[in-house]
C-alpha positions in Angstrom: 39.6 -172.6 29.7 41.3 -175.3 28.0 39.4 -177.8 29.6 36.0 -176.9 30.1 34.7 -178.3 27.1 36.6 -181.6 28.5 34.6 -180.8 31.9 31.3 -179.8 30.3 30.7 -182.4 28.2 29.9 -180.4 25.2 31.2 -177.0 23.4 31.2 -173.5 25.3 30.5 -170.6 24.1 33.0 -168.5 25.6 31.7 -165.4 24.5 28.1 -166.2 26.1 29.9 -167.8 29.0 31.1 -164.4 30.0 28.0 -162.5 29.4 26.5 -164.7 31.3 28.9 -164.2 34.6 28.4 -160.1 34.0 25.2 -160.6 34.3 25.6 -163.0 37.6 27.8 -159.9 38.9 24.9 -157.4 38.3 22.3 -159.8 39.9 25.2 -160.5 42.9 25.2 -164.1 42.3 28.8 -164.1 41.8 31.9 -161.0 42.5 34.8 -160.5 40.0 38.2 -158.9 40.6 41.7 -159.0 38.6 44.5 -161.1 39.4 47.7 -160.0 38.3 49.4 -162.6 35.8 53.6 -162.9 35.5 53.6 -164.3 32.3 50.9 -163.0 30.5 47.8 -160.9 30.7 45.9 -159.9 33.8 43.4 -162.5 34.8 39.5 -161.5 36.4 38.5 -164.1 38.5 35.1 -164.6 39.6 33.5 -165.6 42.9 30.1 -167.0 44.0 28.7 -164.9 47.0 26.0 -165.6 49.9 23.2 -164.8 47.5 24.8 -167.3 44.4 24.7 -169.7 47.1 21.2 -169.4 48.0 20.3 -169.1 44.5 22.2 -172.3 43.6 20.6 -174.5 46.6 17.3 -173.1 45.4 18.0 -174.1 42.0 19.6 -177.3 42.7 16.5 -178.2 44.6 14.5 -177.3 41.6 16.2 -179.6 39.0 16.5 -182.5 41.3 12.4 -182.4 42.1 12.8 -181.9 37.9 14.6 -185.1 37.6 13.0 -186.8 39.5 9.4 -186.5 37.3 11.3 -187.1 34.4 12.5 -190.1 35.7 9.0 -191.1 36.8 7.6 -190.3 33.3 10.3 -192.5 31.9 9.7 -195.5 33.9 5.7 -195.4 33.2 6.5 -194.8 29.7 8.8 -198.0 29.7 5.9 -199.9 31.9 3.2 -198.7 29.7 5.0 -199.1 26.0 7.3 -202.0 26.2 9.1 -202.9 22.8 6.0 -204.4 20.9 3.1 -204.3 23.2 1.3 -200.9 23.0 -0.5 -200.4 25.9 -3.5 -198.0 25.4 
């Protein structure tokens, strides 16, 4: 946990991190179960299934198609409006 704001770019919210993987678990995206932990408490660890997987190469697909009209918008925007010559 120490590092996911290192990973992520940007702040977590661990507390809506969490809600958000219960309810992953009760849409089967993802499985929990507890690890037992020597030197402290016990740990629950969570695991993408089948249907996370398909979810995620759905959504994946999704954003990149996304990005990619962004990206389109962006470069006709920088065609279109160059510093100093409007183009209307």
């Amino acid at each position: 946990m120490e590092d996911l704001e290192h990973k992520c770019g940007e702040k977590v919210d661990i507390g809506n991190l969490y809600r958000t993987l219960r309810r992953m678990e009760m849409d089967g995206w993802v499985k929990s179960d507890w690890s037992k932990n020597e030197s402290g408490p016990d740990r629950r660890t969570y695991t993408i299934t089948e249907d996370g997987l398909s979810f995620l190469k759905s959504a994946m697909s999704s954003l990149t198609h996304t990005d990619k009209l962004i990206h389109r918008l962006m470069e006709g925007y920088k065609l279109a409006f160059r510093e100093g010559q409007a183009s209307v």
